[in-house]
N, C-alpha and C positions, 0 to 999 in steps of 0.2 A: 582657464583656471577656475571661472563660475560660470556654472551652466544652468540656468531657471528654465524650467521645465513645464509649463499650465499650471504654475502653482495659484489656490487659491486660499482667502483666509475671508471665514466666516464672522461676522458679529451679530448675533442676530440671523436675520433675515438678510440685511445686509452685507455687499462680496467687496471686505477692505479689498483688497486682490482678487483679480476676475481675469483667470486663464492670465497670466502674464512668463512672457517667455522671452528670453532672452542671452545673450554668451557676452563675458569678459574674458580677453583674449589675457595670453601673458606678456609683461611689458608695454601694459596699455593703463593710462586713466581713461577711466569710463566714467561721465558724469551721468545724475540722474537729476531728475528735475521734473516740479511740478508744483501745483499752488498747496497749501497748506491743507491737509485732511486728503489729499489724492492718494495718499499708501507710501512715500517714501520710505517713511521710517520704518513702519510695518515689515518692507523685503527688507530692509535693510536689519530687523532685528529677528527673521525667520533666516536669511542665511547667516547670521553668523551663532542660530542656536540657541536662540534669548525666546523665540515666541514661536508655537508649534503654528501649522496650518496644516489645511483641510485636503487640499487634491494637490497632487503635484510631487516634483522634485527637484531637490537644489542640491547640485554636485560642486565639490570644494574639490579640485585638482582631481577628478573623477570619483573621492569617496560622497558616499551619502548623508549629509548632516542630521540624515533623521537616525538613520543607518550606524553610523560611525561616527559621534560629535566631537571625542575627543580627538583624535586622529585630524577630523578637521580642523578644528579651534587651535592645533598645534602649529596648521598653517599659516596664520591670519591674527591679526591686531584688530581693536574697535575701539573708534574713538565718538562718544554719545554727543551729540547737539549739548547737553549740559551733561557736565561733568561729574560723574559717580566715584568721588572720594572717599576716603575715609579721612573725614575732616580734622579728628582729635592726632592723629600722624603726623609727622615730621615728613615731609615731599619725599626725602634720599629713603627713610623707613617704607614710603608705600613706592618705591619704583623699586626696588629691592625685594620688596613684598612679590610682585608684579614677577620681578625676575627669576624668585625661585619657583614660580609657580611653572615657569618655562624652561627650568632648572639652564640656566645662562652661567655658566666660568666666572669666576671673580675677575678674572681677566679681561675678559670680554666683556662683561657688563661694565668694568670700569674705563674701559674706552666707549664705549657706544654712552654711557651719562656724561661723560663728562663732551664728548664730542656734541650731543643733542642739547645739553645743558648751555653749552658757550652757542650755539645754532640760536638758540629762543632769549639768550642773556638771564638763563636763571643761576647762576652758577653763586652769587650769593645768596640766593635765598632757599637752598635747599636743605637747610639744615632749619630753615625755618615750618611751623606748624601749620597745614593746608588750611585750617578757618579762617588764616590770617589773611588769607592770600585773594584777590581780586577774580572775577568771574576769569580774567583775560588770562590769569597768573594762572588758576586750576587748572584753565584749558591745555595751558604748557607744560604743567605738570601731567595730563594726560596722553599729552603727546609723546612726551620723552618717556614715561612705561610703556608706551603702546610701540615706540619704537627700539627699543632696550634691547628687544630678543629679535632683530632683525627679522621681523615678518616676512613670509613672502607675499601676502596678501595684504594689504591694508585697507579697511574700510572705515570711512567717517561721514556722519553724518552733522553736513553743513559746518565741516571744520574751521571756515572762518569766521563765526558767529565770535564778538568778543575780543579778538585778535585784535592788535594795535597795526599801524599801514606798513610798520616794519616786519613785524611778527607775518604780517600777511604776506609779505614780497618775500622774507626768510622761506615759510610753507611750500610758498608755491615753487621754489630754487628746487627745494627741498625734495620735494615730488617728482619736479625731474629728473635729479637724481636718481632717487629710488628703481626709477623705470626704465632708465638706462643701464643699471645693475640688476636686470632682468625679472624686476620683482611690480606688481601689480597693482593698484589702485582704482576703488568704486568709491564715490561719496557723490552725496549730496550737493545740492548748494543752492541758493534763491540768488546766488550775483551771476546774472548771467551773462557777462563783460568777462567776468575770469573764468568761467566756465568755456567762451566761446576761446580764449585764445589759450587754454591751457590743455583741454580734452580732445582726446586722438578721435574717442566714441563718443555718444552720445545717447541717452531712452527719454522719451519725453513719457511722462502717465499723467493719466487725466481721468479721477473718479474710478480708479482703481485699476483702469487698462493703458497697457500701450499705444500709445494716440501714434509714434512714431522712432525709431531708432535706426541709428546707422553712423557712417563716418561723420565727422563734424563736417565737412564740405562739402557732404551729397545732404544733410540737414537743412544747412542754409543754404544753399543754392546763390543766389545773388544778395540775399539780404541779411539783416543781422539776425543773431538766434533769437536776442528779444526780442524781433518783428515775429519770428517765425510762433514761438511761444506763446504769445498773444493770440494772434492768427486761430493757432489752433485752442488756445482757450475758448477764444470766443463763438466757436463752433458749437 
């Protein structure tokens, strides 16, 4: 479903991204991992069409996202490490907002909020105004636009940043779901305890390259992911 291809992205003189290549299969979480300033966010906001780079290609279910962005972006949900609101909005006004943009059936988006709404427990506060609402609360409110138009792709970065231990255990249900109804997940994430027992894949990058990627159990071999991850930090 995503194919990263030698993509590189310049700053400078500096390569945030240097040749990194890599495939998200369908019906897989794929984690990605690495220490802060290593590029996460960087591929993570060049596949989904937010930040151009320099060599390379990133295929969304075979199209081009340099190529074809809408087309892609019609695939696929993005959920930010912090949350890009429209703060002055009513939650039901911006997942609504969200939904015509993916032009989603009154029908259909009225089961899918009210289903992901009772999933997170926001179900009375969505008639309330997003300023109001806690870093943890926004996050939920992102998640339920990002899930509204049943993506088939979903990408977040470090989606349990914020999240309460319920909200987190809710998620991560939730994601299996998702992938059992044949649909896709890449994100982020620095907990790598729920990253080891919830990801089928796994890329580890380090200073902009792929230090290591593959099944989760050819990864860690006999030890934990956060031995392994260390390990190869400290490289």
């Amino acid at each position: 479903m995503i194919e990263i291809k030698n993509v590189v992205k310049l700053y400078g003189d500096k390569k945030a991204l240097n040749r990194v290549s890599f495939t998200v299969g369908k019906g897989e979480i794929f984690g990605f991992i690495g220490h802060n300033g290593a590029g996460k966010t960087t591929l993570i906001k060049a596949i989904c069409g937010i930040l151009d780079f320099d060599e390379g290609r990133i295929l969304i279910d075979g199209k081009s996202i340099k190529d074809d962005p809408i087309a892609c972006k019609k695939e696929m949900a993005y959920v930010p490490d912090a949350p890009e609101l429209y703060e002055d909005m009513k939650a039901i006004s911006f997942i609504n907002f969200v939904c015509d943009m993916y032009d989603v059936s009154a029908e259909a988006r009225g089961q899918n909020i009210e289903r992901f709404a009772k999933i997170f427990g926001m179900q009375d506060e969505l008639n309330n105004v997003i300023k109001s609402f806690s870093h943890g609360m926004k996050q939920k409110v992102a998640l339920i636009a990002a899930l509204a138009h049943n993506p088939k792709i979903l990408i977040m970065d470090e989606p349990f940043v914020g999240l309460d231990p319920k909200a987190i255990f809710d998620m991560k249900e939730l994601m299996k779901d998702i992938v059992k109804n044949g649909g896709t997940i890449f994100f982020s994430t620095h907990i790598l305890d729920v990253a080891e027992k919830l990801c089928d894949r796994v890329a580890i990058v380090k200073n902009g390259k792929i230090v290591k990627v593959g099944d989760m159990k050819e990864i860690r071999g006999d030890k934990s992911l956060e031995k392994v991850f260390l390990e190869l930090e400290a490289k």
